[in-house]
C-alpha positions in Angstrom: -68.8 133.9 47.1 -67.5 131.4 49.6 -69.0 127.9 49.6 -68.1 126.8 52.8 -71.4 126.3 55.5 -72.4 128.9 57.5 -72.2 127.5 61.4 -75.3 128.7 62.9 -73.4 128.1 66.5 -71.1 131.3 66.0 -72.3 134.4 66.0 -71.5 136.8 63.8 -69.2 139.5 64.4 -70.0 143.7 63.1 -67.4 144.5 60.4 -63.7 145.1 61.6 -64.3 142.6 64.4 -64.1 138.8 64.5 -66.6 136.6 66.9 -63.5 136.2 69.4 -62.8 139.7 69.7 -66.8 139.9 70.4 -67.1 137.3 72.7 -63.5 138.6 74.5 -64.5 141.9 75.0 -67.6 140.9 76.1 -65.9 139.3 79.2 -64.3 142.1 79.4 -67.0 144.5 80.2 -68.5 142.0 82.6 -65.9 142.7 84.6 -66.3 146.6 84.8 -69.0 148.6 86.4 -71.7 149.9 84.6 -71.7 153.3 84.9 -68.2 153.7 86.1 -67.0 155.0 82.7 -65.6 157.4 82.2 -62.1 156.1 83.9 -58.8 155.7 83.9 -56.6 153.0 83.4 -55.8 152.7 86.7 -59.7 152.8 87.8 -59.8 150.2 85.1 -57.7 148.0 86.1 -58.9 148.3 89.7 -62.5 147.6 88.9 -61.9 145.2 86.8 -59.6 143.0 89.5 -62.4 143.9 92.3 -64.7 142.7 90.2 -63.3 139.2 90.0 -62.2 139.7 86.2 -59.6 136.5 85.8 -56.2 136.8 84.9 -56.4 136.9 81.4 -58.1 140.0 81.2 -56.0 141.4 84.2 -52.8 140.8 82.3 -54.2 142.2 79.0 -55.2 145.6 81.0 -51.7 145.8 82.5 -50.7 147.3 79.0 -54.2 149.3 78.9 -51.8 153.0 77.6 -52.9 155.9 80.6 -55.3 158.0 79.6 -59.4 158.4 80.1 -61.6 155.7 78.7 -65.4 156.8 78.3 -66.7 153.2 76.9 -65.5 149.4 76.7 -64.7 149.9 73.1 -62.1 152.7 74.2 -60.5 150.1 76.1 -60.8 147.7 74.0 -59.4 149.3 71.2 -56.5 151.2 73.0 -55.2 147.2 73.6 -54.7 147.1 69.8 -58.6 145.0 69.3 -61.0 145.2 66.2 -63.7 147.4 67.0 -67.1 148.2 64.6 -66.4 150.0 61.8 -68.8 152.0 59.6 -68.3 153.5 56.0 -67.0 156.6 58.3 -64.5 154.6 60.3 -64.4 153.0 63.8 -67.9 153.0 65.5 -68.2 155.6 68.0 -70.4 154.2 71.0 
């Protein structure tokens, strides 16, 4: 059991994620449409640069793999991210 503080300032993070993935992918799905998905990488990558996404994210999605993405944790982890994960595996959303 770890006796370092818990800072009540982060927020915690599902299992297989860290807050930072959280909070990046997050930013990311700001900057996509909601209802747009399914997509693919190129719609992606459009939306997301139509949508004002900065160029961070832009770069990151320039190495989204092709391919059909049905929900922000598809894209997320197709760019090698932590997503939830159950007993059973990854979280299916």
């Amino acid at each position: 059991m770890s006796s370092e503080p818990i800072d009540p300032h982060i927020p915690a993070a599902p299992k297989g994620m860290t807050p930072e993935d959280v909070e990046k992918r997050s930013d990311l799905a700001r900057h996509l449409l909601p209802g747009a998905l399914p997509a693919d990488a190129e719609t992606v990558r459009r939306m997301a640069r139509e949508n004002g996404a900065p160029d961070d994210i832009l770069n990151e999605l320039s190495a989204l793999p092709k391919g059909t993405y049905a929900t922000v944790s598809d894209i997320w982890q197709a760019l090698g991210h932590g997503v939830e994960k159950s007993p059973d595996g990854p979280h299916e959303s």
